[in-house]
Steps between C-alpha positions, in 0.01 A plus 500: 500500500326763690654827481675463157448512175521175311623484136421130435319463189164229444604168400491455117264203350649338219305322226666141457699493165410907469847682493575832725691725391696614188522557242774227440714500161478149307826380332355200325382144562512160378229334313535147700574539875783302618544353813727628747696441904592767678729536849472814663661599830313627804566851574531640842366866550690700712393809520142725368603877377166628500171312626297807386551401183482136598166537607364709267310274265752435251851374534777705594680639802836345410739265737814297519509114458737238494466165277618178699556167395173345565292450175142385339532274239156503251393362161312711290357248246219584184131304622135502355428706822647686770647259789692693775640267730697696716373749821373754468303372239270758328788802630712273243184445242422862527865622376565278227148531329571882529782438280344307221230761538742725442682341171130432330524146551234206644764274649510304841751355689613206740680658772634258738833447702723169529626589826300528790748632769447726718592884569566684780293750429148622318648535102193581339701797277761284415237192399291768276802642334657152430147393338455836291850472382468137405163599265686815378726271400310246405333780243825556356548798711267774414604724778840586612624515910383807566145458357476174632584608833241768470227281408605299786477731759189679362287145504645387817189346710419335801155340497252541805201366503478423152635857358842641389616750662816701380762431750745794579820426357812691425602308244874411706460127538371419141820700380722313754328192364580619154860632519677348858704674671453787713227756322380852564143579349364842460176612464312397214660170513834619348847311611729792581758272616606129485845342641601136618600386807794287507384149494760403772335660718225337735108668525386332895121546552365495919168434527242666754326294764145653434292633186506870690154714505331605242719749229393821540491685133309813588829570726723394221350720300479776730883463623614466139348854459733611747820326379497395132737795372732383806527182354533580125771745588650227664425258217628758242779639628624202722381166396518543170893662453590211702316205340626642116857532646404106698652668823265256770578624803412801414191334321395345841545837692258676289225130511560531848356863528204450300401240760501772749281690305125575350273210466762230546539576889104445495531134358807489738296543817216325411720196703478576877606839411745433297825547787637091475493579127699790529728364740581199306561731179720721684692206596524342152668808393780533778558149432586579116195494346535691216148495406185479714136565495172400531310248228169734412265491785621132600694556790749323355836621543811433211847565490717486239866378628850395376612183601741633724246598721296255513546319797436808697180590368372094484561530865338869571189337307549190706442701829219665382365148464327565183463267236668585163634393102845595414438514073692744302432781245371450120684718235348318289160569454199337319587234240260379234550252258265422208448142329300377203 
């Protein structure tokens, strides 16, 4: 943008099968690969801490996400040669030969899913994690969560045009896809936080009308410059003392703030401005919303609500004539289970 500096970094070109990243600390492996299914939850992201670091060409910047109970099934089965059957494809590929890369071993893999339903939402983080977990696994585990999650992140693609390209990522939804629950990532990929929602509780999502313009990340960037230590003071002293001590209305006052600040406002306003988003948020929460924000740079809006309130905020999403799931949170996080 004319007049500012911009601290977006080049796109990174990955090599398929070539990991980024490391080093990463092997525990051990098997000598046969099993086979394996794994269920992971999608993961809402609520809120970015710092898009510098989001944008900077490797993954970081930190964020808040919330697990819900949506989930990707997949099979992870042994093959002569590599089969992924799921989209996006070579994203998928690219991860899980990084990991047998990795390990020192020349093994491929079926991936494939026997569910084809549908999701609300783009879940390419949760799809890669649930596929790299199921060949960790698979493997007999060579790398533990937190390496796993790293190599994750750090080999993260989207393809255009027939290359990889490392996608920013701060690492928040493969941990909520991981863990469940409500999660705060640091920088560097490290959880800081995690806590559950009570399951009793209802998670509504409203849908926007349009697609919005185009995302602006140089202003992301450039607003995030402005107000990340804002928002990891709030994180830190806010959030945080009230997620450990699972105090939510106090958790959804603090959410609520970081959607009035730094980059988020800029994905915010990217829909007509952002003011009927705003003024249906605002009147989520004086309806008894306890939490509400906005899903990444979706548009979509999500409350989380006890039942007693309910009714008032089906009917405050009613008027607002948006379309919308009622689901609820996932404490449960991602299961795997091996077979011969």
């Amino acid at each position: 943008m004319k007049g500012r500096m911009s601290a977006l970094a080049e796109e990174k070109v990955l090599n398929m099968g070539i990991p980024n990243g490391g080093p990463y600390p092997i525990l051990g492996r098997l000598d046969q690969p099993r086979s394996a299914t794994v269920r992971v939850p999608l993961c809402l992201d609520l809120a970015t801490i710092d898009s510098t670091e989001k944008f900077s060409g490797a993954p970081g910047g930190g964020g808040i996400g919330l697990a819900m109970d949506m989930h990707i099934f997949l099979k992870i089965m042994p093959a002569d040669e590599w089969q992924v059957e799921v989209v996006p494809d070579r994203s998928v590929e690219h991860v899980c030969r990084s990991i047998c890369r990795l390990v020192g071993v020349e093994r491929s893999f079926r991936i494939t899913t026997p569910e084809e339903g549908g999701v609300p939402f783009d879940c390419t983080s949760e799809i890669i994690a649930a596929a790299a977990a199921g060949v960790n696994a698979a493997l007999g585990r060579p790398f533990g969560q937190r390496e796993l999650r790293r190599i994750i992140s750090n080999n993260l693609v989207a393809e255009d045009n027939g290359e990889l390209h490392l996608a920013p990522d701060t690492g928040v939804r493969v941990a909520g896809a991981f863990f469940g629950g409500l999660v705060i990532v640091t920088d560097e990929l490290e959880i800081a936080c995690r806590t559950p929602l009570p399951d009793t509780g209802s998670l509504i999502l409203a849908f926007p009308e349009d697609e919005g313009s185009a995302l602006d990340k140089e202003k992301m960037v450039y607003i995030d410059g402005k107000d990340r230590e804002k928002k990891a003071l709030e994180v830190l002293m806010r959030l945080m003392p009230a997620a450990i001590k699972s105090e939510i209305p106090k958790m959804g006052d603090s959410i609520y703030r970081l959607q009035l600040l730094g980059s988020k406002v800029v994905e915010i306003r990217r829909f007509d401005g952002g003011k009927d988003t705003y003024r249906l948020m605002s009147m989520l929460r004086m309806k008894g919303s306890e939490i509400v924000a906005v899903h990444n740079d979706t548009g979509i809006v999500i409350c989380y609500v006890s039942q007693e309130k309910i009714d008032d905020i089906l009917q405050v999403i009613k008027d607002s004539r948006k379309d919308k799931i009622i689901t609820r949170p996932d404490n449960k996080g991602m299961r795997i289970t091996l077979t011969k």
